[in-house]
Residue frames relative to the residue before (quaternion, step in Angstrom):
aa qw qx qy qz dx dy dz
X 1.0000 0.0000 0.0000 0.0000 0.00 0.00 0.00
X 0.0968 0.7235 -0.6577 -0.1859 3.45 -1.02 0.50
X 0.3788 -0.5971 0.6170 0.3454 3.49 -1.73 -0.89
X 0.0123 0.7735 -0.6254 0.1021 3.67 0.09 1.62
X 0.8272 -0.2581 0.0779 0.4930 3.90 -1.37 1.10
X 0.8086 -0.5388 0.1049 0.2115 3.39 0.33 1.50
X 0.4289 0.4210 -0.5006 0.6231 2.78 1.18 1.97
X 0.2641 -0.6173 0.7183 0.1821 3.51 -1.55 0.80
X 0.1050 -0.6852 0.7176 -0.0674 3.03 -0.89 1.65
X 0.1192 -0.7847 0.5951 0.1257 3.15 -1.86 0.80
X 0.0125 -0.8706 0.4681 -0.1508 3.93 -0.33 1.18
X 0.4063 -0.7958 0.4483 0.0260 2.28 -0.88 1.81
X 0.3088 0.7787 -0.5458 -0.0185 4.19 -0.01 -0.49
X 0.6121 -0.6291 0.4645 0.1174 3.07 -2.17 0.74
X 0.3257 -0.7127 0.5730 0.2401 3.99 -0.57 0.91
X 0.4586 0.7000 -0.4409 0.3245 3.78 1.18 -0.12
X 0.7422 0.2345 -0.0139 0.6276 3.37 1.22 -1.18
X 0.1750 0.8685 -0.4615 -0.0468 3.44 0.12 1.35
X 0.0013 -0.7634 0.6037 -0.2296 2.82 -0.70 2.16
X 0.1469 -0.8840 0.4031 0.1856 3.33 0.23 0.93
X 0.5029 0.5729 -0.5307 0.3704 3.56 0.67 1.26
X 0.1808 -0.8482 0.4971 -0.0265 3.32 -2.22 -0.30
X 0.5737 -0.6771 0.1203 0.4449 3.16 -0.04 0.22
X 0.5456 0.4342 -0.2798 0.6599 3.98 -0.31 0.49
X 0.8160 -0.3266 0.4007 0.2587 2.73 -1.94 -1.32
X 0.5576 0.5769 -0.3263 0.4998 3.01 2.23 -0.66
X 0.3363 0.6134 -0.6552 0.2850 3.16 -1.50 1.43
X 0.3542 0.6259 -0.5739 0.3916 3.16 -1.38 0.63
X 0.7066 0.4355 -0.4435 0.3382 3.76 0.18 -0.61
X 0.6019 -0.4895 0.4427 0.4496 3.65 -1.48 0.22
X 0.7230 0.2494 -0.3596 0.5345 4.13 -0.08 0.66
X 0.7003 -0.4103 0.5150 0.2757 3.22 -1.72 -0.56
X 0.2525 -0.7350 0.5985 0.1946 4.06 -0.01 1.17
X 0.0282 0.6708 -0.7410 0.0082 3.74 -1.16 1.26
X 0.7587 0.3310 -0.2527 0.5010 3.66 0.58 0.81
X 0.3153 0.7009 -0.6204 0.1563 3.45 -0.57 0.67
X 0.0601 -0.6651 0.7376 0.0996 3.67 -1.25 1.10
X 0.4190 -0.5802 0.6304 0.3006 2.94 -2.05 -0.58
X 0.4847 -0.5645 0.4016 0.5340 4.34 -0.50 0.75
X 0.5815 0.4700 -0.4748 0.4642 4.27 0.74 -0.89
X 0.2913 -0.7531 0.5529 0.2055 3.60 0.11 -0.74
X 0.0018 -0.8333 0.4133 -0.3670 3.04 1.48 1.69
X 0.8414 -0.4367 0.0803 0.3081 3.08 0.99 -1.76
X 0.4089 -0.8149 0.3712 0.1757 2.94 -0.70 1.22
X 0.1318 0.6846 -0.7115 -0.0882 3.77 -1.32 0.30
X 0.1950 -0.6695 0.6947 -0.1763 2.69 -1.46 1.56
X 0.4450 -0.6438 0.6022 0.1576 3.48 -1.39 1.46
X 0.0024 -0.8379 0.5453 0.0219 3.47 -0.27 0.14
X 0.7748 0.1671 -0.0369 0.6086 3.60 1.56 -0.50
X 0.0417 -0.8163 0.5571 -0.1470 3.80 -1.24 0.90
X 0.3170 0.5770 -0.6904 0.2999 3.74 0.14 1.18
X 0.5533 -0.4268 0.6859 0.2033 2.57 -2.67 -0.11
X 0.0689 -0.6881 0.7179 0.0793 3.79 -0.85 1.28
X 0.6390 -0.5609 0.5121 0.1215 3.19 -1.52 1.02
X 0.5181 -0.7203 0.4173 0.1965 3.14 -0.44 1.64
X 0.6109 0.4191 -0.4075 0.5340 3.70 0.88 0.29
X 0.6149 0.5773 -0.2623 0.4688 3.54 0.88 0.18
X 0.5972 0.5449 -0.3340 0.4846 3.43 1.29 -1.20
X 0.2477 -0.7248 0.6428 0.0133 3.67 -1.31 1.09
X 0.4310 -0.6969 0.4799 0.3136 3.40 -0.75 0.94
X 0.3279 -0.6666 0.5531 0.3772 4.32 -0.77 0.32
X 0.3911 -0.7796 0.4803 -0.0926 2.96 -1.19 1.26
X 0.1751 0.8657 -0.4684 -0.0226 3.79 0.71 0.49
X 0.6660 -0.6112 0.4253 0.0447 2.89 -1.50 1.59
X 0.4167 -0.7167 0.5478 0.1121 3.49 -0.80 0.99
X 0.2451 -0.6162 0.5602 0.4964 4.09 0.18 0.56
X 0.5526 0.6340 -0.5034 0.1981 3.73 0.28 -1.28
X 0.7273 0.3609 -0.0930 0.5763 3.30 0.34 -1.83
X 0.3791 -0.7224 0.5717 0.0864 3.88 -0.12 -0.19
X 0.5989 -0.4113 0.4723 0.4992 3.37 -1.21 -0.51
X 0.8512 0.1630 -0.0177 0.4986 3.27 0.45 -0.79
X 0.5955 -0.6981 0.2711 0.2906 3.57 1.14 0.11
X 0.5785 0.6660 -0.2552 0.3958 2.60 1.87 0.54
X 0.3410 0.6995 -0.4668 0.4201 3.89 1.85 0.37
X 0.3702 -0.6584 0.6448 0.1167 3.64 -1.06 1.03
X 0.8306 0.4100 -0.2749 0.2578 3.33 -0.06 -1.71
X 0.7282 -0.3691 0.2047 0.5400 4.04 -1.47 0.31
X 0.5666 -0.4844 0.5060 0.4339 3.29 -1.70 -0.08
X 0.7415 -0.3127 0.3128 0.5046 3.12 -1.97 -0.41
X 0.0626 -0.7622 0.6387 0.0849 3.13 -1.40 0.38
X 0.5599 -0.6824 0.4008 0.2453 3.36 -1.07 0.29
X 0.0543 0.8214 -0.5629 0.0738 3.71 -0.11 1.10
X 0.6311 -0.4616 0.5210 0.3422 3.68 -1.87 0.34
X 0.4681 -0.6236 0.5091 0.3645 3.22 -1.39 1.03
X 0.4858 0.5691 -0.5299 0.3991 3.94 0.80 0.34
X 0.7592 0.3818 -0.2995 0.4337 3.47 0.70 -0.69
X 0.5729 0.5757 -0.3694 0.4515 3.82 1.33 -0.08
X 0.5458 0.5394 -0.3603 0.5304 3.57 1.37 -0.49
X 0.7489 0.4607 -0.2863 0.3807 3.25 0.82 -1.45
X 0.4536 0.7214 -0.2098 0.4793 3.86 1.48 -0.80
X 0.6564 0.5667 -0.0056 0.4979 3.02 0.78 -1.96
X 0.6416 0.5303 -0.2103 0.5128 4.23 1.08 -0.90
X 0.7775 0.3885 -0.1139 0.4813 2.91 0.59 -1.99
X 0.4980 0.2829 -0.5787 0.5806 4.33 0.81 0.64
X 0.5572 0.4741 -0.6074 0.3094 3.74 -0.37 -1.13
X 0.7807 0.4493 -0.2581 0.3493 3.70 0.46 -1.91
X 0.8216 -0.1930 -0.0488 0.5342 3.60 0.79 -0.23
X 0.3231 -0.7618 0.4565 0.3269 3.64 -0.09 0.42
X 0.5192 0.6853 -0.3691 0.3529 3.00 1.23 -1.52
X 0.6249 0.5556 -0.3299 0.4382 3.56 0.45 -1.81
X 0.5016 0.7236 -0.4205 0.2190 3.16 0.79 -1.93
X 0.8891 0.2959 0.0572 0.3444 2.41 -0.55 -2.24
X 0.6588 0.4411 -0.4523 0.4086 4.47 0.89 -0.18
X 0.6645 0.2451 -0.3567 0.6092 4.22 1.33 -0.14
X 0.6182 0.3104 -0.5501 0.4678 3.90 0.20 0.95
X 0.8020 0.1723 -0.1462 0.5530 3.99 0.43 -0.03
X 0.4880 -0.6356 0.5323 0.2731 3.73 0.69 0.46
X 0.8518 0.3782 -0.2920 0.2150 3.84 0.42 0.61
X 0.5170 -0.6497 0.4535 0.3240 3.75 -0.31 0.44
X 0.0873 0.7522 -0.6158 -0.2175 3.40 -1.15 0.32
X 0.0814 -0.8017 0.5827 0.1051 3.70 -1.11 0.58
X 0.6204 -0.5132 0.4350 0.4032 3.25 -1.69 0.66
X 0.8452 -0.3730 0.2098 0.3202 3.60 -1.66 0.31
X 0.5624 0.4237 -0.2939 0.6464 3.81 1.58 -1.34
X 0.7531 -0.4599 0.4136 0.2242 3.80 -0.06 0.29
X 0.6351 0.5532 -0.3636 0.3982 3.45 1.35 -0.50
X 0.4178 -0.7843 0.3082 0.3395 3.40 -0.96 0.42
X 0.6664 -0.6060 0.0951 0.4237 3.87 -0.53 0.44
X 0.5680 -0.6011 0.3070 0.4711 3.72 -0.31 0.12
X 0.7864 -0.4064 0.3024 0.3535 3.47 -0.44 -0.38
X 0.3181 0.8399 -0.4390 0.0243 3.59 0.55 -0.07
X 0.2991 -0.7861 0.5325 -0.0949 2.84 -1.30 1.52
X 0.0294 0.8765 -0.4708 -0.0966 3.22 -0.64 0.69
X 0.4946 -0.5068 0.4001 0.5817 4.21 -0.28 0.35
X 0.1068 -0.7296 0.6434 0.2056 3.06 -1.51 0.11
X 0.1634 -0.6860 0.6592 -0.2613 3.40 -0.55 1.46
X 0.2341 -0.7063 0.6556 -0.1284 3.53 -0.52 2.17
X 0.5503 -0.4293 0.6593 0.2796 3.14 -1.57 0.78
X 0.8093 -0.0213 -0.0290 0.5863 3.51 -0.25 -0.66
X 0.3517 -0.6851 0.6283 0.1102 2.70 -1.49 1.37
């Protein structure tokens, strides 16, 4: 068990596979963590799978410019650099509506098929670190 940015997490990992990572932020031990909860029971990660992919298969990760987009089709500024106060605060204001979210961060509306626009949708918002 530890106590990491204000959760008591308990994790569980294997010395069979010594990788000393995990999922998040939790890492460090002498194997691979295939279990980690939280004492609230917020959250849970769980290994559930474990193969070897053929080194002709592995793809390099590739991270997306907002500019360029998937498809080259994002308008709004690039990434920029902001205070983790304003990423929490960012981070609120989707949970509280996304909809909102997403029509004053990209300048657009989405609506359901008849044209109407979507309802509100809220979701708790419950940080990894608290």
């Amino acid at each position: 068990t530890t106590h990491y940015r204000g959760r008591d997490w308990e994790v569980y990992y294997t010395s069979d596979i010594p990788l000393s990572r995990g999922p998040w932020k939790l890492w460090g031990l002498p194997g691979l963590i295939v279990h980690a909860t939280d004492a609230d029971g917020y959250f849970l990660f769980e290994m559930t799978n474990f193969e070897r992919i053929p080194e002709s298969v592995v793809r390099p990760i590739l991270y997306i410019h907002h500019k360029d987009g998937p498809k080259g089709d994002y308008k709004g500024a690039e990434y920029k650099k902001v205070s983790k106060k304003t990423y929490i605060q960012y981070e609120k204001a989707y949970h509280e509506d996304v909809n909102a979210f997403r029509e004053f961060e990209f300048g657009h509306k989405v609506f359901t098929p008849d044209g109407s626009p979507l309802p509100i949708t809220k979701t708790d918002y419950i940080p990894l670190e608290k």
